[in-house]
DSSP file (Angstrom, degrees, kcal/mol; ACC not computed):
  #  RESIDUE AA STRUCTURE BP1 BP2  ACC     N-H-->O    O-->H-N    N-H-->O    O-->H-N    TCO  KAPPA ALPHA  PHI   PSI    X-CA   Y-CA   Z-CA
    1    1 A X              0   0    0      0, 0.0     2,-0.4     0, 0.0    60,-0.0   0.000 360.0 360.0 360.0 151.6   68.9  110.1  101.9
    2    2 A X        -     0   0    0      1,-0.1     2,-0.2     2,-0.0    58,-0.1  -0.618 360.0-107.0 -90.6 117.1   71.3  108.9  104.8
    3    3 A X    >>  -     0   0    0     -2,-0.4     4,-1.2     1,-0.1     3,-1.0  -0.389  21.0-130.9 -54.2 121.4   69.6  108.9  108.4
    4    4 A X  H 3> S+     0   0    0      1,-0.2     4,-1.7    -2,-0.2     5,-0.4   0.871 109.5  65.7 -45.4 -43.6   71.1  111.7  110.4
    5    5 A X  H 3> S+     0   0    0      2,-0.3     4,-2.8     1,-0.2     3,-0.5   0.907 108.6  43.0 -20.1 -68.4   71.7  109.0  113.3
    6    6 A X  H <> S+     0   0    0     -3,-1.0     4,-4.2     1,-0.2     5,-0.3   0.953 110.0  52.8 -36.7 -76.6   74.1  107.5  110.6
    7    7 A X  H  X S+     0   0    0     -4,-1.2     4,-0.7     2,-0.2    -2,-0.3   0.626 109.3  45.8 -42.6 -44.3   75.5  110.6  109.7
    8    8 A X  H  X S+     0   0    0     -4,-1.7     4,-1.9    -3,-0.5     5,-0.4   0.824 117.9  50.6 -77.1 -51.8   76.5  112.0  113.9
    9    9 A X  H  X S+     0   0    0     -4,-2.8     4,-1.3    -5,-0.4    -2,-0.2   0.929 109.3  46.4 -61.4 -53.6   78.0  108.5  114.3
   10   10 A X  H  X S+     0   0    0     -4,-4.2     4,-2.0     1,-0.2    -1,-0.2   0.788 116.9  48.0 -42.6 -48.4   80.1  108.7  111.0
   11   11 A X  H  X S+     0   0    0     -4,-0.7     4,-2.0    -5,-0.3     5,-0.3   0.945 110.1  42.7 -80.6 -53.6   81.2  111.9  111.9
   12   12 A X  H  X S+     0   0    0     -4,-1.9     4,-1.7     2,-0.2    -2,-0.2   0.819 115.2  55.9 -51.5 -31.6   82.4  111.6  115.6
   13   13 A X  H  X S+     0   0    0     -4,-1.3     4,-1.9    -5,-0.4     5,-0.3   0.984 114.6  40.4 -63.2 -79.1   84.0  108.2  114.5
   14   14 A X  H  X S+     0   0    0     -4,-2.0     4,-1.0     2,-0.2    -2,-0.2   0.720 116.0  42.9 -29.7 -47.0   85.9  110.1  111.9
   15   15 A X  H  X S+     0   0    0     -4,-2.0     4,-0.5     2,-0.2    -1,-0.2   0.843 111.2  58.9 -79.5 -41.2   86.9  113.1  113.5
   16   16 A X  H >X S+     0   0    0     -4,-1.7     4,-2.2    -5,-0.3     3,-0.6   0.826 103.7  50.5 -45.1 -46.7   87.8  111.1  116.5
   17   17 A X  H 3X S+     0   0    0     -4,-1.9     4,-1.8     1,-0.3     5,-0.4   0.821 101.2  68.5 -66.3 -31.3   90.5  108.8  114.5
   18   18 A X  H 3< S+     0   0    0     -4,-1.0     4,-0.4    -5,-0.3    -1,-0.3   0.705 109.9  29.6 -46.9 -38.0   91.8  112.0  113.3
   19   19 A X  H <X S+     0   0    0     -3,-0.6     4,-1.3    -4,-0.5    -2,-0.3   0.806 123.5  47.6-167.4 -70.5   92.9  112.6  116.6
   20   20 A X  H  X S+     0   0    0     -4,-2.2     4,-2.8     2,-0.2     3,-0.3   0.974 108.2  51.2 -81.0 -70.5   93.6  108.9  117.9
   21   21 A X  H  X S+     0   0    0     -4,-1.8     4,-0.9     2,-0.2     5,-0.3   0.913 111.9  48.2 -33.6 -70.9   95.7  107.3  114.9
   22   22 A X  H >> S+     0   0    0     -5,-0.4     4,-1.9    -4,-0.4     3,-1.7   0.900 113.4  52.6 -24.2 -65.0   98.3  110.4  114.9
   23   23 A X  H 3X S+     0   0    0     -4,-1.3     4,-3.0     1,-0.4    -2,-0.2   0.796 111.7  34.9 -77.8 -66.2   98.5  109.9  118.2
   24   24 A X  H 3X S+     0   0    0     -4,-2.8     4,-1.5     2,-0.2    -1,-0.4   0.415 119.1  59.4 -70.5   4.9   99.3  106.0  118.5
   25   25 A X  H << S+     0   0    0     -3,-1.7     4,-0.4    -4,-0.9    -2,-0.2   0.516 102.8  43.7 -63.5 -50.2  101.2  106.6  115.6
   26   26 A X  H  X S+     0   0    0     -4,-1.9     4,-2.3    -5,-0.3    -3,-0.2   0.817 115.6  56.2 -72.4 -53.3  103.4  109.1  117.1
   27   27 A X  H  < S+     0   0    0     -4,-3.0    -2,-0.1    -5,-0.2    -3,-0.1   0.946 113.3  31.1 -43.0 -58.6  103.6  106.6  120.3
   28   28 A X  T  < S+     0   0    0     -4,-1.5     3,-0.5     1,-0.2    -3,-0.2   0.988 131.5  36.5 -82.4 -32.5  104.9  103.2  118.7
   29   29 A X  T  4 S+     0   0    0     -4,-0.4    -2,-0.2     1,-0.2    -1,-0.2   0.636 128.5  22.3 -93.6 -16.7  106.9  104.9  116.1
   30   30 A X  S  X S+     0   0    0     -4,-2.3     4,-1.4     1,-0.1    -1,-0.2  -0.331  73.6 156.2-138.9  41.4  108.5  108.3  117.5
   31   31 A X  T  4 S+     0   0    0     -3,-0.5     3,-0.3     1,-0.3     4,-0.1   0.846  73.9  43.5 -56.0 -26.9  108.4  107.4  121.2
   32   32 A X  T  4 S+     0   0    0      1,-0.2    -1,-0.3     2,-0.1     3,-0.2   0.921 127.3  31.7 -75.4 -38.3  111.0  109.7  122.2
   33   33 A X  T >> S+     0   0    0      1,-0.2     3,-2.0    -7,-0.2     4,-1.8   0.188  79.5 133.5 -77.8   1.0  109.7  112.4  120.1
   34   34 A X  H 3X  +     0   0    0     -4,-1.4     4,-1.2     1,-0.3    -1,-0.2   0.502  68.9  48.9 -54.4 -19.1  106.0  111.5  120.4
   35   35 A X  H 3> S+     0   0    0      2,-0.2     4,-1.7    -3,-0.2    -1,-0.3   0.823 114.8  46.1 -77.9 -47.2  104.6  115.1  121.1
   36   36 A X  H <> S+     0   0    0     -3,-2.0     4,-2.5     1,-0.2    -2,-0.2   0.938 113.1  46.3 -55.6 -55.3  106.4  116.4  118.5
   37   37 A X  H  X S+     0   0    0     -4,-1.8     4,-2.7    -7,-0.2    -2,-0.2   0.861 115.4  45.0 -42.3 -50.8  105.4  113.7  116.2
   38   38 A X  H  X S+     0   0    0     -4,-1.2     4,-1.7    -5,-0.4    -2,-0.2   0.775 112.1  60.4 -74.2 -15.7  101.4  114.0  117.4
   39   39 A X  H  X S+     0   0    0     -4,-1.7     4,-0.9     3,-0.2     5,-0.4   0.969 114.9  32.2 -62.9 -73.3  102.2  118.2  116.9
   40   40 A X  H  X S+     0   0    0     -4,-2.5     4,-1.2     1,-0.3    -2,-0.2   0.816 116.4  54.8 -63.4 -38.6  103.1  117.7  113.1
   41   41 A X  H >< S+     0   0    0     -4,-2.7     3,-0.9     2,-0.1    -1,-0.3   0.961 108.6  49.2 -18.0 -77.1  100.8  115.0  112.5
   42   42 A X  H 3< S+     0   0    0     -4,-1.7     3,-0.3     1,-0.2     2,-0.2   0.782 107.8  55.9 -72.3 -98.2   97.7  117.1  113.9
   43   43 A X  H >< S+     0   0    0     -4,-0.9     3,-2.2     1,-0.3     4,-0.5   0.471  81.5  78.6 -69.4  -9.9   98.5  120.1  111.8
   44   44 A X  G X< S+     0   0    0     -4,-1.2     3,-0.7    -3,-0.9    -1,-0.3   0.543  76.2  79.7 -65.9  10.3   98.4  118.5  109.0
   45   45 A X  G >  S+     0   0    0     -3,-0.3     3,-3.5     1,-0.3    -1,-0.2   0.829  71.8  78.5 -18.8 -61.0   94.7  118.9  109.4
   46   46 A X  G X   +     0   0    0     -3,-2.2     3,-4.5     1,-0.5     4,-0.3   0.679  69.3  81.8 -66.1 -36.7   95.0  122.2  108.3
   47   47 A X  G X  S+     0   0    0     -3,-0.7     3,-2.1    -4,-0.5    -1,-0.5   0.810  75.9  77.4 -61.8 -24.2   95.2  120.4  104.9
   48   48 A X  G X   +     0   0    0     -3,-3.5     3,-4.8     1,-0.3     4,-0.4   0.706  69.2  93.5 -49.2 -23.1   91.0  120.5  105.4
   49   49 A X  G X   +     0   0    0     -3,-4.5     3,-6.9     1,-0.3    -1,-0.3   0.984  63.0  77.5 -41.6 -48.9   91.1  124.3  104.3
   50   50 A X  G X  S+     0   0    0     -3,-2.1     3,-0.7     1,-0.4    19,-0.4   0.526  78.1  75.5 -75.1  16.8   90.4  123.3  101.1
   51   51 A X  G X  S+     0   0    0     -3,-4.8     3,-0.9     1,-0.2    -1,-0.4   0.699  78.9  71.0 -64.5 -21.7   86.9  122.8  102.1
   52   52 A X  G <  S+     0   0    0     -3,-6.9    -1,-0.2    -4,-0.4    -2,-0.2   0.460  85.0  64.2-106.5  21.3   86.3  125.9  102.1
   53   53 A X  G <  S+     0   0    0     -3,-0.7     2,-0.5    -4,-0.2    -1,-0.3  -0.241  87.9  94.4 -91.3  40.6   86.5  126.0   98.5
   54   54 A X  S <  S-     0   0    0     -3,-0.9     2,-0.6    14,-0.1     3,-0.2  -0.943  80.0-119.3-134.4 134.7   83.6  123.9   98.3
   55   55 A X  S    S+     0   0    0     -2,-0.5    -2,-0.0     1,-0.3    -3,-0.0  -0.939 112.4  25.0-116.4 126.5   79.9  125.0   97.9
   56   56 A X  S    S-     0   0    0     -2,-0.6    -1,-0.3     2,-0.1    -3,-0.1   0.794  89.0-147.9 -41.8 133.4   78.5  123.8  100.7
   57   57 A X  S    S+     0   0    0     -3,-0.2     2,-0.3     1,-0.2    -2,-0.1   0.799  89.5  34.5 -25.4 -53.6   81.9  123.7  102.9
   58   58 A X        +     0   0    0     -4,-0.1     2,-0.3    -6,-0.1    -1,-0.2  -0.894  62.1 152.9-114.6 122.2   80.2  120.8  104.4
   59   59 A X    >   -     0   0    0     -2,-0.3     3,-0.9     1,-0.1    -4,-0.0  -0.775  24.4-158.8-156.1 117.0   78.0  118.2  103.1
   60   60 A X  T 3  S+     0   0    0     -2,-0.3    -1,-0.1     1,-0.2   -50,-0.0   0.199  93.2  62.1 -96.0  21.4   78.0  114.8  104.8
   61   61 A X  T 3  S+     0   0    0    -60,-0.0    -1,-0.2    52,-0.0     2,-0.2   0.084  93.9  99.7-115.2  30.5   76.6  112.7  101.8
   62   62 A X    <   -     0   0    0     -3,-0.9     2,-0.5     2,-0.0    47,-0.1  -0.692  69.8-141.0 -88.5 157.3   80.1  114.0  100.0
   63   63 A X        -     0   0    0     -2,-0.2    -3,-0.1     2,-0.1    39,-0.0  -0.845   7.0-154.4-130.6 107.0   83.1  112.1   99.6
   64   64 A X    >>  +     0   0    0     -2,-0.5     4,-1.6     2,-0.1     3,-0.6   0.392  68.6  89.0 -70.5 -27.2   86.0  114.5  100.3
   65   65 A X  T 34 S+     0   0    0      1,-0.2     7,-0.2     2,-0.2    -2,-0.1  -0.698 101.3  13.8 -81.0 120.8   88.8  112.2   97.9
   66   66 A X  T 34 S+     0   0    0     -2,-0.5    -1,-0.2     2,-0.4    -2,-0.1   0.275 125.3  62.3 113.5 -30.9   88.8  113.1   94.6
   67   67 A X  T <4 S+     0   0    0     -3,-0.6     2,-0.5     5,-0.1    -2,-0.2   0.601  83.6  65.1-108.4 -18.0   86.8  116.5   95.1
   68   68 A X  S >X S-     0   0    0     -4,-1.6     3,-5.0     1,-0.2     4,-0.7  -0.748  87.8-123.7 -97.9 132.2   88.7  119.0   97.4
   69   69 A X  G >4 S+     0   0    0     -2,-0.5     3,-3.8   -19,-0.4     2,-0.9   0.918 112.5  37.8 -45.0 -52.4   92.0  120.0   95.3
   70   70 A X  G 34 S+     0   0    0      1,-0.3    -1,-0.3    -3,-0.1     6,-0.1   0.614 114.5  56.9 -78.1  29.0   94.6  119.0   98.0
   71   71 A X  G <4 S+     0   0    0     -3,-5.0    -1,-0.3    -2,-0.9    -2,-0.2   0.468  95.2 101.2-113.8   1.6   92.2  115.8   98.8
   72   72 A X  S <X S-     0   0    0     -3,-3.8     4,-1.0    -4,-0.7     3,-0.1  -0.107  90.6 -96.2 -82.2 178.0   92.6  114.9   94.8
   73   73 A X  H  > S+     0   0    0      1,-0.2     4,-1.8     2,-0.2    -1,-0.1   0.698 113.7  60.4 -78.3 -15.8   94.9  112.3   93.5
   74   74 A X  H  > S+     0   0    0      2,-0.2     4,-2.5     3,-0.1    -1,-0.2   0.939 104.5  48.2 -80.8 -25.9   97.9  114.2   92.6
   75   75 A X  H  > S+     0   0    0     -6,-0.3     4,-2.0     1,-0.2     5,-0.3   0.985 111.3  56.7 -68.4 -62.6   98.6  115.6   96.2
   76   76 A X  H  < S+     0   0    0     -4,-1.0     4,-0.4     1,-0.3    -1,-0.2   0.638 104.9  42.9   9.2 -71.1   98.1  112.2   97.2
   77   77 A X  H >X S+     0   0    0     -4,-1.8     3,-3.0     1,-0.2     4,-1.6   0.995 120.9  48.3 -73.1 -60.0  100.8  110.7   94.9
   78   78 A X  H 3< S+     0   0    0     -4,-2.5     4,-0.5     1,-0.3     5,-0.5   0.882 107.4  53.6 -27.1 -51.2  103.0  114.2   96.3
   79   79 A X  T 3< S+     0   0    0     -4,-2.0    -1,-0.3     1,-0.2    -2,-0.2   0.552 109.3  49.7 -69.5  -4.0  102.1  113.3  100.0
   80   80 A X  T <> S+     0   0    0     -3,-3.0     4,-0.6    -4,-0.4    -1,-0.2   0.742 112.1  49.0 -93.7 -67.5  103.6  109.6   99.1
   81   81 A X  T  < S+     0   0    0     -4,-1.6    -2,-0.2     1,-0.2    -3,-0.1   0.376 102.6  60.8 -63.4   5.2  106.8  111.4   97.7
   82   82 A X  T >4 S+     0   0    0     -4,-0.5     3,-1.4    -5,-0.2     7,-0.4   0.547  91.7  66.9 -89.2 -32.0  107.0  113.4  100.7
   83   83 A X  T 34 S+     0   0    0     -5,-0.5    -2,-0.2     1,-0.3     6,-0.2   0.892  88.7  66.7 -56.3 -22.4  107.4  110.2  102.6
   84   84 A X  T 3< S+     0   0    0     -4,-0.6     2,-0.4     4,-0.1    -1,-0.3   0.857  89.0  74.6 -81.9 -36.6  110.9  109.4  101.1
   85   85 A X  S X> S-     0   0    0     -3,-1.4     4,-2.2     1,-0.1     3,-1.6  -0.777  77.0-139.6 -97.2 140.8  112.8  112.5  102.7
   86   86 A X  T 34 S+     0   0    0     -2,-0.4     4,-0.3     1,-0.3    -1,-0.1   0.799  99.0  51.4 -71.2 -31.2  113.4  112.3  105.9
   87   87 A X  T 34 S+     0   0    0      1,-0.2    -1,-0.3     2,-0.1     3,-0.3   0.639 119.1  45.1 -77.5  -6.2  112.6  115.9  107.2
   88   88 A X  T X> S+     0   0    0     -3,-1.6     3,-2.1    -6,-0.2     4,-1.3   0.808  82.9  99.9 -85.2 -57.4  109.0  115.4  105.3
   89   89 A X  H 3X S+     0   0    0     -4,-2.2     4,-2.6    -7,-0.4    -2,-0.1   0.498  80.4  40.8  -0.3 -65.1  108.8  112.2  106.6
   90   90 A X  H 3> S+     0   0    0     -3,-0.3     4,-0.9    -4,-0.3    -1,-0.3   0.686 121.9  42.5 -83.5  -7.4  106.0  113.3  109.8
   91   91 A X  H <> S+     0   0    0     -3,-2.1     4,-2.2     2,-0.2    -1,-0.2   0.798 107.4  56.2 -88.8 -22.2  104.1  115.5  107.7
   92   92 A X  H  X S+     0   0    0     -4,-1.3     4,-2.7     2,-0.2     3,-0.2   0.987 113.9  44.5 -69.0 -62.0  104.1  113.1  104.9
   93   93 A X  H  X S+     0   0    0     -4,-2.6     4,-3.7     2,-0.2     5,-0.4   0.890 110.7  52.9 -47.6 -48.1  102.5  110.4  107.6
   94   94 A X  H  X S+     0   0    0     -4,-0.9     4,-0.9     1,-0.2    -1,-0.2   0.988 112.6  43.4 -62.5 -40.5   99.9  112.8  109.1
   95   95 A X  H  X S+     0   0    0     -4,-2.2     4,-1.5    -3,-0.2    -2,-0.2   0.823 112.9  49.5 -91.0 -10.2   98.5  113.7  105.9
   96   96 A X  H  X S+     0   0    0     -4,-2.7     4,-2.0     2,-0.2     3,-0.3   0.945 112.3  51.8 -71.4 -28.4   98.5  110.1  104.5
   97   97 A X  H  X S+     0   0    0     -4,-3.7     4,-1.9     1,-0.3    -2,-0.2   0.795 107.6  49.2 -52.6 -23.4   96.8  109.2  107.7
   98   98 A X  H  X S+     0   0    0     -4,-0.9     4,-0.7    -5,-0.4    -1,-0.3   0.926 117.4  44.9-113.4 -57.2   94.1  112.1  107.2
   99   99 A X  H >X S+     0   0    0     -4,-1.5     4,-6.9    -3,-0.3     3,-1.8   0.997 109.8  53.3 -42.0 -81.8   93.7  110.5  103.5
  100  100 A X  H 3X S+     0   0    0     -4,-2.0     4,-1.2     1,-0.3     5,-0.3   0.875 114.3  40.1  -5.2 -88.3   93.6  107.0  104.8
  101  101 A X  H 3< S+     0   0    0     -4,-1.9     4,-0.4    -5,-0.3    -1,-0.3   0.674 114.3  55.9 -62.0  -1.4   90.6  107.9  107.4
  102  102 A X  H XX S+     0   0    0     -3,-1.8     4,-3.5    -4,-0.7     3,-1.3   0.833 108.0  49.4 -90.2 -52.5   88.8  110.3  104.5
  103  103 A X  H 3X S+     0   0    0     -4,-6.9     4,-1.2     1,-0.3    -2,-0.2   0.797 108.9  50.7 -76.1 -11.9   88.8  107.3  102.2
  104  104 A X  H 3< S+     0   0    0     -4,-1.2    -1,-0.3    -5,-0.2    -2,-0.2   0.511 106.2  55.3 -41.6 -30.0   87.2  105.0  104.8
  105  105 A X  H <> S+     0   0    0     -3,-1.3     4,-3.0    -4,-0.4    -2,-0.2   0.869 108.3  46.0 -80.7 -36.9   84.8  107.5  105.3
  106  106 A X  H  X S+     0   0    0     -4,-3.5     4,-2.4     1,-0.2     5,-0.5   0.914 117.4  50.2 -51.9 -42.9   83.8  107.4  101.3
  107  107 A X  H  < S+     0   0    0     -4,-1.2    -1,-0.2    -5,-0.3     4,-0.2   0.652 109.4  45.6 -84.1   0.3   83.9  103.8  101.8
  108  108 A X  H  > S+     0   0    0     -3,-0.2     4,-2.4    -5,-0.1     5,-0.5   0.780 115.7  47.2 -88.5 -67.6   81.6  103.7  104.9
  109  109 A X  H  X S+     0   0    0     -4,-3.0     4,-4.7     1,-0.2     5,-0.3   0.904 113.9  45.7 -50.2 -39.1   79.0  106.1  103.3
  110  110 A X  H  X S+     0   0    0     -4,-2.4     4,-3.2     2,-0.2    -1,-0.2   0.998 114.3  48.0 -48.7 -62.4   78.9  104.2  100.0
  111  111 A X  H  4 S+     0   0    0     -5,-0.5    -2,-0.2     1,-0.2    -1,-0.2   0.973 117.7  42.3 -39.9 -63.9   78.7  100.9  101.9
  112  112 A X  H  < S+     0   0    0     -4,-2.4    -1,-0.2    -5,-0.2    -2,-0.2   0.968 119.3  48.0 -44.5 -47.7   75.7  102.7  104.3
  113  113 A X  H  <        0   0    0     -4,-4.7    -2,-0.2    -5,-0.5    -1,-0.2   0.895 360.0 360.0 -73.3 -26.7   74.0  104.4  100.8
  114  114 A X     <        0   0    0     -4,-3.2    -1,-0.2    -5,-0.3    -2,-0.2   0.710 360.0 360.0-109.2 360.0   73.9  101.4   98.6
């Protein structure tokens, strides 16, 4: 088992980039728009519901790609084919960013466990 220590840093780090990546994201790329940009970004959050088909919602020695449907590999490849139309485009980015920083966190915990 993972030291909780581990575990509050992992998680504030994480939750934090969620919030900071959109954000400079929104900045160099959509500067005129950037609020808008950081808006649609950030609700693609939402995509995290599908935790709550998960018994326990929360379990921080899980790694969320690969077990929560919309976290699996075919919305993945979708959230990729989103990226190609333009109106898609910021939603497509927010939720590969929110992939991105989930599979850095599987690869942090592995890294930490083994």
């Amino acid at each position: 088992m993972v030291e909780e220590s581990f575990h509050l840093e992992r998680i504030l780090t994480h939750n934090i980039l969620h919030f900071i990546l959109p954000l400079a994201t929104a900045w160099l790329f959509y500067k005129c728009q950037w609020k808008k940009a950081f808006i649609i970004m950030i609700l693609t959050m939402l995509v995290d519901l599908d935790h709550f088909f998960s018994n326990p919602i929360f379990d921080p020695n899980r790694c969320g790609i690969g077990f929560h449907p919309l976290h699996s590999w075919p919305p993945i490849g979708i959230y990729c084919l989103m990226f190609l139309h333009p109106f898609l485009r910021l939603a497509s980015l927010g939720l590969l960013i929110h992939m991105f920083l989930d599979g850095m966190d599987c690869l942090w915990l592995e890294l930490k466990t083994n």
